[in-house]
Z-matrix of the N, CA and C atoms (Angstrom, degrees):
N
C 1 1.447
C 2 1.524 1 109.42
N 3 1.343 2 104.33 1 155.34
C 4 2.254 3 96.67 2 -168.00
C 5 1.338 4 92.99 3 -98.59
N 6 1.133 5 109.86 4 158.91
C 7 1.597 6 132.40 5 -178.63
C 8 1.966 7 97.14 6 -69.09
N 9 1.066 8 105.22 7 122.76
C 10 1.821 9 128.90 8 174.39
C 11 1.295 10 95.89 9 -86.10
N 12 1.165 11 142.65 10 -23.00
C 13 1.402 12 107.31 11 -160.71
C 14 1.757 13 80.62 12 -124.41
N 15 1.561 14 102.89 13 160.43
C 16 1.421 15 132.77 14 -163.95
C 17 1.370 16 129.13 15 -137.47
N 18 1.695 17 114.95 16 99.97
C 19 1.624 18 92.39 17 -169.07
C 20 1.245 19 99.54 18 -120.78
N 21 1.423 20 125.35 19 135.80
C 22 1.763 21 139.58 20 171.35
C 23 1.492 22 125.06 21 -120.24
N 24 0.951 23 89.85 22 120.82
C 25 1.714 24 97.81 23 176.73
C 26 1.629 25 102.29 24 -52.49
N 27 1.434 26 91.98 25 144.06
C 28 1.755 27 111.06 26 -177.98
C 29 1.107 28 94.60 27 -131.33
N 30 1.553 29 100.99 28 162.35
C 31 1.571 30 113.72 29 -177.01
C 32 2.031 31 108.02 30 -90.39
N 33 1.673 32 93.38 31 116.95
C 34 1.330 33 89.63 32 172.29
C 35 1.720 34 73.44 33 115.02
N 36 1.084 35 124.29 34 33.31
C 37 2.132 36 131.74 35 168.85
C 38 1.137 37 111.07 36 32.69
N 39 1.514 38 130.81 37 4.32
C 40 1.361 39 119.36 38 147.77
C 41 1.836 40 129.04 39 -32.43
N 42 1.382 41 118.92 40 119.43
C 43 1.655 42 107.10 41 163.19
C 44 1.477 43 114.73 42 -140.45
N 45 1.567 44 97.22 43 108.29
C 46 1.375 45 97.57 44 -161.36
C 47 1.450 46 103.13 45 -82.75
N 48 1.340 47 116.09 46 160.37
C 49 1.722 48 122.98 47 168.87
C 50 1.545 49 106.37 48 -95.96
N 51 1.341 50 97.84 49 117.15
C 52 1.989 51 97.99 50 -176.77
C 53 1.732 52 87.18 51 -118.73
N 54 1.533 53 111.57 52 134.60
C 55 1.084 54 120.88 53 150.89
C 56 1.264 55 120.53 54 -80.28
N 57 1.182 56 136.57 55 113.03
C 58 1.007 57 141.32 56 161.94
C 59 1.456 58 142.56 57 -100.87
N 60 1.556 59 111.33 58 24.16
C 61 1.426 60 125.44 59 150.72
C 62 1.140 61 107.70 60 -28.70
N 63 1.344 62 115.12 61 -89.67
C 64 1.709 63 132.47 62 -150.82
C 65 1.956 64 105.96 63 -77.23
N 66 1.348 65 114.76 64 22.00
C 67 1.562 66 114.62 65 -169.94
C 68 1.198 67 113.42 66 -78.79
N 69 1.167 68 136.81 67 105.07
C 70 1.869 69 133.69 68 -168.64
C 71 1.860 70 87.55 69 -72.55
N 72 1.214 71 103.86 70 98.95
C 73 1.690 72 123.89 71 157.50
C 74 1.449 73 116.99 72 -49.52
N 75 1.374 74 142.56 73 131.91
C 76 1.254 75 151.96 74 131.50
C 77 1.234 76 139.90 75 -72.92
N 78 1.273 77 135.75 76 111.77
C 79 1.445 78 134.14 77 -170.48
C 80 1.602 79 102.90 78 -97.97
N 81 1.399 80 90.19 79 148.64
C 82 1.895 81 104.38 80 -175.93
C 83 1.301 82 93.66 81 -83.07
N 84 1.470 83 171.66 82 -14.26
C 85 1.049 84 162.36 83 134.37
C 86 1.866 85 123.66 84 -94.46
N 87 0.891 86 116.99 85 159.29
C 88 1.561 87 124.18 86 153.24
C 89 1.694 88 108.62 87 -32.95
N 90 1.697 89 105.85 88 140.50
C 91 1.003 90 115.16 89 -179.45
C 92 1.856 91 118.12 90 67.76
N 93 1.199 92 116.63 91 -129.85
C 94 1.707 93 117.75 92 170.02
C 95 1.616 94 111.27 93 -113.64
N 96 1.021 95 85.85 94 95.13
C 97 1.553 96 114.01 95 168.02
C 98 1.294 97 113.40 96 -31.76
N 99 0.966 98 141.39 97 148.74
C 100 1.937 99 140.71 98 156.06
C 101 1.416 100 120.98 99 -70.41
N 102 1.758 101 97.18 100 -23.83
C 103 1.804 102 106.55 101 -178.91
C 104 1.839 103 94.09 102 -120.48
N 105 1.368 104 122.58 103 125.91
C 106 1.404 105 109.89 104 162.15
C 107 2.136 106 101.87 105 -104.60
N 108 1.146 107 109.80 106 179.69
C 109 1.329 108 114.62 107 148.02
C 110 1.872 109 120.96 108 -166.86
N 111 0.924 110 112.10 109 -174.32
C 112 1.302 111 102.20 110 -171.12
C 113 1.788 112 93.95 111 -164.92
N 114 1.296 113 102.51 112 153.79
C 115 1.572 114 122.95 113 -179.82
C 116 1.204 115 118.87 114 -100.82
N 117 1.192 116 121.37 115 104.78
C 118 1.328 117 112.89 116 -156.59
C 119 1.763 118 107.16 117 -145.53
N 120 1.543 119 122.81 118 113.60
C 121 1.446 120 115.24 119 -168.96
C 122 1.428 121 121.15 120 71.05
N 123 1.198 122 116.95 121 25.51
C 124 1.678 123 111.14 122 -159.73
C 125 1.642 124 122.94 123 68.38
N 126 1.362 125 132.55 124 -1.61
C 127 1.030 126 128.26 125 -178.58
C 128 1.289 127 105.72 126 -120.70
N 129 1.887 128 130.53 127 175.35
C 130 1.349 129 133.54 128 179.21
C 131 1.127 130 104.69 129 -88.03
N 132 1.268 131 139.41 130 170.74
C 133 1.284 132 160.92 131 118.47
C 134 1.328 133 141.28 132 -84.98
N 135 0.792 134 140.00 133 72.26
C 136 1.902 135 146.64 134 -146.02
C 137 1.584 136 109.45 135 -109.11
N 138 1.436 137 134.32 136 98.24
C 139 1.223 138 134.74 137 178.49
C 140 1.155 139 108.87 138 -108.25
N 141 1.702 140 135.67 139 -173.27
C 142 1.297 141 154.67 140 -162.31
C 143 1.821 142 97.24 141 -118.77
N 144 1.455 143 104.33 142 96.28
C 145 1.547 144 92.66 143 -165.35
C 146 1.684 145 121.92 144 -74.20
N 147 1.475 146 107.77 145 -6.68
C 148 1.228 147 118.39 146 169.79
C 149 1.798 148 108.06 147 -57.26
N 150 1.248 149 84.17 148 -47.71
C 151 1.647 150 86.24 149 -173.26
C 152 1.564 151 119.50 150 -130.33
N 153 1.700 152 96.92 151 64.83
C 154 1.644 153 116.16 152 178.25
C 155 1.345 154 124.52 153 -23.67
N 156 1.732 155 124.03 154 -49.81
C 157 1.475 156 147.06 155 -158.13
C 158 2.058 157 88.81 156 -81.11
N 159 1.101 158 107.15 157 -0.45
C 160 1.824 159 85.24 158 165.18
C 161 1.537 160 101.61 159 -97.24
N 162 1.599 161 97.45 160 -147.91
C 163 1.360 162 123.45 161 -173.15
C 164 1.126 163 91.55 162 -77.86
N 165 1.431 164 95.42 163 169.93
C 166 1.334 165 132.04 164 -164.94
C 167 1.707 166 103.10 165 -142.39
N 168 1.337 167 117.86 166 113.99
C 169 1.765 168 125.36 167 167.75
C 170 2.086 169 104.10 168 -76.30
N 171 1.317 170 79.64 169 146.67
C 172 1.820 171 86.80 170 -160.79
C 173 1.419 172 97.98 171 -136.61
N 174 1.623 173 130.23 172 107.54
C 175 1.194 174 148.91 173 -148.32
C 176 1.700 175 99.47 174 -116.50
N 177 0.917 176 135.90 175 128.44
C 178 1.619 177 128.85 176 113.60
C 179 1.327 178 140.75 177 -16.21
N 180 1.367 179 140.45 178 117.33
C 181 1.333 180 119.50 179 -170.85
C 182 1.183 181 110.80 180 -66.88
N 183 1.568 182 142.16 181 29.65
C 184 1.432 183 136.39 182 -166.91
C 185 1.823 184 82.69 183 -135.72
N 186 1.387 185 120.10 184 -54.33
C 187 1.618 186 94.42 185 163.50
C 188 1.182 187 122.74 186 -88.69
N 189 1.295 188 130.15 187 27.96
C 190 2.086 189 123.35 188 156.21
C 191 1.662 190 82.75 189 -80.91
N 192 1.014 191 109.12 190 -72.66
C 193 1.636 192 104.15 191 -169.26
C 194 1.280 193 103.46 192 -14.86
N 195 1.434 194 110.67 193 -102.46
C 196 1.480 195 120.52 194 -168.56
C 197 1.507 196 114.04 195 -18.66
N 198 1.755 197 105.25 196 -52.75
C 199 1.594 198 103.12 197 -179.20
C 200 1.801 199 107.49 198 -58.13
N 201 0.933 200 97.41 199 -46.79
C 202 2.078 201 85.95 200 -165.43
C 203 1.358 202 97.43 201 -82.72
N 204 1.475 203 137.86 202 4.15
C 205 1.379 204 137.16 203 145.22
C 206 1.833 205 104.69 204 -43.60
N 207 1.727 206 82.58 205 -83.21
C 208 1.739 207 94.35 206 -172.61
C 209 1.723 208 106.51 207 -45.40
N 210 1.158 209 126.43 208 -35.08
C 211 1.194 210 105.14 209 -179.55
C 212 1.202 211 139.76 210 -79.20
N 213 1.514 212 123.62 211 -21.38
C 214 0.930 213 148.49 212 119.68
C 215 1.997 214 128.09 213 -5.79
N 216 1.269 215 81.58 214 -60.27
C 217 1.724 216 93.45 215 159.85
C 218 1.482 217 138.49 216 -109.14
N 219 1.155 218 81.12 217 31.35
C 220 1.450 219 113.81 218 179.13
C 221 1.885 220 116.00 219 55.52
N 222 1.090 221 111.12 220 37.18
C 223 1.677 222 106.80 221 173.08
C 224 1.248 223 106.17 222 -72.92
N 225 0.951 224 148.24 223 25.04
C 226 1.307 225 129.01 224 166.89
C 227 1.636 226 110.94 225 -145.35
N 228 1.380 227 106.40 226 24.50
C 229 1.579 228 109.18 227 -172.62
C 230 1.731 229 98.30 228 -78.34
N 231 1.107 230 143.10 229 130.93
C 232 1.313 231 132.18 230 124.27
C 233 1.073 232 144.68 231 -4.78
N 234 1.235 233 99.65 232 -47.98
C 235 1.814 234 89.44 233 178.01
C 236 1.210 235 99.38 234 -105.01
């Protein structure tokens, strides 16, 4: 069974413990998404929805912003 609970360093050495058993997940498309996330404690949750049973990235609502900023403007495109 994969480890539910999730701890990430935040900026400013906060690391919160989020259980995330019981997290109602969201997929960026129909069906299983490639990106899930879930809201959980006031903070994000962002996993690899192909492969749920890993980690989980755990944001601040002041860095989701920034991230779906940059993505948005493409900082993180490849080409």
């Amino acid at each position: 069974m994969a480890d539910s609970t999730t701890e990430q360093a935040l900026a400013g050495g906060k690391k919160p413990q989020l259980d995330l058993s019981d997290a109602q997940w969201q997929s960026s498309s129909q069906g299983s998404g490639d990106v899930q996330i879930a809201f959980v404690e006031g903070y994000i949750a962002m996993r690899d929805g192909r492969h749920p049973e890993g980690p989980a990235l755990i944001f601040t609502p002041a860095e989701w912003r920034a991230f779906v900023l940059g993505a948005r403007d493409g900082e993180f495109d490849l080409t």
